[in-house]
C-alpha positions, -999 to +999 in steps of 0.1 A: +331-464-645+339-495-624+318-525-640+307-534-603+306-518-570+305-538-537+289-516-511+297-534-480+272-515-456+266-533-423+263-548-399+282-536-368+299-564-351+295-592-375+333-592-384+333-561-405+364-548-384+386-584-395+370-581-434+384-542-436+415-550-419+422-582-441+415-554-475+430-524-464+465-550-459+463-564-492+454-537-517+479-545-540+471-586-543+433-570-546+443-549-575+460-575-591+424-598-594+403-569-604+391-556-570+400-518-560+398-509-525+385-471-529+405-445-508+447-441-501+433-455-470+401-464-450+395-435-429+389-423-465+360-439-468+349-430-434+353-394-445+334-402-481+303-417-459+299-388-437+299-366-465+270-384-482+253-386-457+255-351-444+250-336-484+231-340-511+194-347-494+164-327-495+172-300-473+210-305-467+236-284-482+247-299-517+275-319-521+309-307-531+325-316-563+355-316-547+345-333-518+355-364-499+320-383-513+330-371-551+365-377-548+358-413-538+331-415-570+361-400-594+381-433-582+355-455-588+348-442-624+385-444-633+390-483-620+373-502-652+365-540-630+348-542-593+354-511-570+351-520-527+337-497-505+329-509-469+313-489-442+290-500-416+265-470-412+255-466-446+235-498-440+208-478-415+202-451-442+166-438-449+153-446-488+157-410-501+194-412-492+199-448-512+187-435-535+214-405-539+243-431-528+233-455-557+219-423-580+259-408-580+276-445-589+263-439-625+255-468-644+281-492-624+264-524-614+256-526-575+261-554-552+250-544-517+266-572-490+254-569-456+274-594-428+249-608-403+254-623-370+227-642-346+212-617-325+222-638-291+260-629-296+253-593-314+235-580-283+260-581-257+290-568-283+272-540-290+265-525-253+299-533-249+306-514-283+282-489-267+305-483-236+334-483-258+318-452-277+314-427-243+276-451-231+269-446-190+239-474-199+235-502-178+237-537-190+202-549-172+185-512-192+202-517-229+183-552-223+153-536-215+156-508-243+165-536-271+136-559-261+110-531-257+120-517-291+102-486-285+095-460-309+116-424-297+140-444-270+174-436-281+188-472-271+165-494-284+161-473-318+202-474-318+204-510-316+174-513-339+185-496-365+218-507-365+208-545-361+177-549-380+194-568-411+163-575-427+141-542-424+176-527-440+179-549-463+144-544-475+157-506-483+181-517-501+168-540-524+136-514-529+163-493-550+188-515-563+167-546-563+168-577-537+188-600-563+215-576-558+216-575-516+236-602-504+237-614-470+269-628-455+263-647-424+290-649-397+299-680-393+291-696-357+316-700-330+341-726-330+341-724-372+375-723-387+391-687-385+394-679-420+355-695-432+344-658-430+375-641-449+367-671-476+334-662-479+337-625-483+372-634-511+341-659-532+317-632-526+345-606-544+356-630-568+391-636-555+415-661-543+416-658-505+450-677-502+461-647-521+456-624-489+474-625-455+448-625-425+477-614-403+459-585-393+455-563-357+421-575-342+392-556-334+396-565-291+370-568-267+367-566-225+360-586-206+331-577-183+344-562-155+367-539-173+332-530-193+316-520-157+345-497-151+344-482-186+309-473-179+311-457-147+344-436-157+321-427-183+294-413-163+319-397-139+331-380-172+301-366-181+299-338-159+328-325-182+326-346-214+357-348-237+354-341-274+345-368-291+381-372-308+401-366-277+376-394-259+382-422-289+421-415-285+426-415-246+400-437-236+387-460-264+421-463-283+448-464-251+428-474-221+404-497-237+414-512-267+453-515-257+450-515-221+418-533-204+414-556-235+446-570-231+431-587-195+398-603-217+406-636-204+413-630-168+377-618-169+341-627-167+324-626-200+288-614-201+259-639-212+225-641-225+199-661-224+164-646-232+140-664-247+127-631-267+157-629-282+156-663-296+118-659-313+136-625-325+162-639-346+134-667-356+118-637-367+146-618-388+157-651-404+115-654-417+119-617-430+150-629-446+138-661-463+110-639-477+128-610-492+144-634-508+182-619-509+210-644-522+230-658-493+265-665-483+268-691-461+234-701-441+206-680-429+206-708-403+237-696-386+218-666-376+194-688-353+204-677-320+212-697-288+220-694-252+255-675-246+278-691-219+284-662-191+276-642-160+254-612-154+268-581-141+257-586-107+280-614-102+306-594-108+323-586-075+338-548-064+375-563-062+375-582-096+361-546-107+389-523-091+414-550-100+404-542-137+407-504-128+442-510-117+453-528-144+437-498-167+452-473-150+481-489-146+487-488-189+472-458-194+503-441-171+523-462-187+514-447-223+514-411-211+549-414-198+562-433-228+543-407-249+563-379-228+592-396-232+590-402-268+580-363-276+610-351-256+639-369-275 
């Protein structure tokens, strides 16, 4: 059994995109200091989560001992130093199901590392990450859902329970105790590039000149290629895609390689709510008192105004010219793609 697992288990949008990019690159270097990055590869891990979390609860089928959860346990047993495992949406997980995560890592000893980013700059990326994933929500009513925070609104409990670092923490440290739930902050903008790679390398316990950061980015739009996400998204939901054919033909190639490429030529969206600063006040007190070792500075979650335009003030053509330039690369893709598969 691995002498330590790092569970790396939120949150969304606080670099964990860069951190896995930077491990998955430089397994071997990894391996060579003691740190095994579980999987052949980190859709692996994807796979291993879901399975957990879909097996093994009260009430769900059991899990399989040949499964992608128990394959990933067998690896871990066989490394003998610290064993990496990062996925995001085991941080939002109920107690009974920490429980069986921690319960099936044997007697390994559990470090549980959550990233953390101030709520100000969080907010926006995830409605953007929201449209990204098949949203038709406006900007002005994911505002409105987040703020409200009520109980049994889909929004507002998805943001909620995605970005409420310290209630998850608390569930966390309940099983595996708060001396062993770290919080990473993010550092703020205009920090040097690699400050959060070199925390997450101390944090693991290796060199981080020892790793390449030349890694693919996790891109972002701009926001007028995010309006035009959203409404093809709600002209597509009248006949809604599967969810894999929607991640490769619209998130993957029109999104992520197409629109995002424009970011610049763009408005950015920005905020500047005074709820959202007593908010983060807020988390960073229910931080402080859990009392969770830190990496980095719970200060740097404090959040502050973000520098930016509301959706309003985005006009129709510097929408449509996003659309063009959209449509424009996703033709170009499907007749390279036709091209390619008739050579």
């Amino acid at each position: 059994m691995a002498e330590r697992v790092v569970l790396h288990v939120g949150t969304m949008k606080s670099g964990t995109t860069f951190l896995q990019n930077v491990v998955s690159a430089n397994r071997e270097p990894l391996r060579a200091q003691g740190v095994s990055f579980v999987g052949r590869r980190w859709r692996d891990q994807i796979t291993a989560a879901q399975d957990a979390i879909e097996h093994g609860g009260e009430k769900q089928p059991a899990l399989s001992p040949d499964g992608p959860w128990s394959r990933i346990v067998r690896e871990i047993e066989e490394w003998p130093q610290t064993a990496l495992f990062s996925v995001e949406f085991f941080g939002a997980r109920k107690a009974t199901k920490i429980e069986q995560i921690v319960a099936s890592l044997g007697e390994s000893r559990v470090t549980v590392v959550f990233t953390a980013r101030d709520l100000a700059r969080t907010i926006p990326s995830m409605w953007q990450e929201s449209v990204q994933n098949g949203g038709k929500t406006t900007w002005e009513d994911y505002l409105r859902a987040v703020r409200a925070q009520k109980r049994g609104d889909p929004v507002g409990d998805s943001f909620w329970r995605q970005q409420g670092v310290a209630s998850m923490a608390r569930r966390w440290a309940d099983v595996v105790g708060a001396e062993n739930v770290v919080v990473l902050t993010a550092p703020p903008k205009g920090a040097p590039r690699d400050l959060l790679w070199n925390r997450y390398a101390g944090l693991l316990g290796v060199d981080p000149a020892s790793c390449s950061q030349d890694v693919p980015a996790n891109p972002s739009l701009g926001l007028a290629s995010t309006m035009v996400l959203r409404a093809l998204n709600e002209e597509l939901a009248g006949d809604p895609l599967a969810r894999s054919a929607y991640h490769q033909k619209v998130k993957r190639v029109l999104a992520k390689q197409g629109m995002a490429r424009h970011r610049a030529d763009e408005p950015t969206l920005g905020l500047d709510e005074p709820w959202v600063y007593e908010r983060s006040a807020a988390q960073i007190a229910a931080l402080r008192r859990l009392g969770c070792p830190v990496v980095g500075d719970l200060d740097e979650l404090t959040s502050y105004p973000v520098a930016g335009v509301q959706p309003a003030a985005v006009s129709v053509e510097q929408q449509l010219e996003a659309a063009v330039r959209g449509l424009a690369h996703a033709v170009r893709d499907l007749t390279y793609s036709k091209s390619r598969r008739t050579k």
